[in-house]
Steps between C-alpha positions, in 0.01 A plus 500: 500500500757737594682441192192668296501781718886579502603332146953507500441733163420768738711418778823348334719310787848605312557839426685649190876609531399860517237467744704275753786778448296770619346300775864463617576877479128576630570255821870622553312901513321331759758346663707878533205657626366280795911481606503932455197485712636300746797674544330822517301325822799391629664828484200669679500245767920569560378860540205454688726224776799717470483582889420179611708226257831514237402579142605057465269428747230753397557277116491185689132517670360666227607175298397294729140705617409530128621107403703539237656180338824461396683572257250793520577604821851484426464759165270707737773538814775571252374796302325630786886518679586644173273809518651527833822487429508737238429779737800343731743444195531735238516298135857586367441587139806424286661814298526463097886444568491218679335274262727273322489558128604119449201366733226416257153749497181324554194525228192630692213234497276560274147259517409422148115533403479172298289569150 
């Protein structure tokens, strides 16, 4: 019965090269945004226990109030530490002189639309 109702035409189970490709790029958008979220929480929650725990600790019970899994958890305590430390350690930008001219320059990625 269910088979007249939801024929596989309609629903296919295997989806086209293109269409699995931007699932994969669709899901790993997801992916960023629930981890930029969560780091954002975490970072409001070191604020907000700044008087009463360390910023690791602070990370820590947040992780463990909100039940993140790893390797989730794991993504989620190090960029949150990163934010952190950014304030703590200034990035040292390299000067134009100091790049090798013999080291090799990198192509910048570029995602293909496929036609």
């Amino acid at each position: 019965m269910l088979r007249r109702l939801l024929p596989e035409s309609i629903f296919p189970r295997k989806l086209s090269e293109n269409a699995e490709r931007r699932l994969r790029l669709a899901q790993a958008r997801a992916e960023e945004s629930v981890i930029r979220a969560h780091v954002d929480n975490a970072l409001m929650f070191v604020d907000t226990l700044a008087e009463d725990l360390s910023f690791d600790r602070a990370i820590d019970n947040y992780i463990r109030v909100m039940g993140i899994p790893e390797p989730l958890a794991s993504v989620v305590a190090t960029r949150t530490l990163v934010v952190l430390g950014q304030d703590l350690v200034p990035y040292r930008k390299r000067a134009k002189e100091d790049v090798r001219v013999d080291e090799p320059t990198r192509p910048a990625l570029r995602i293909a639309r496929a036609r």
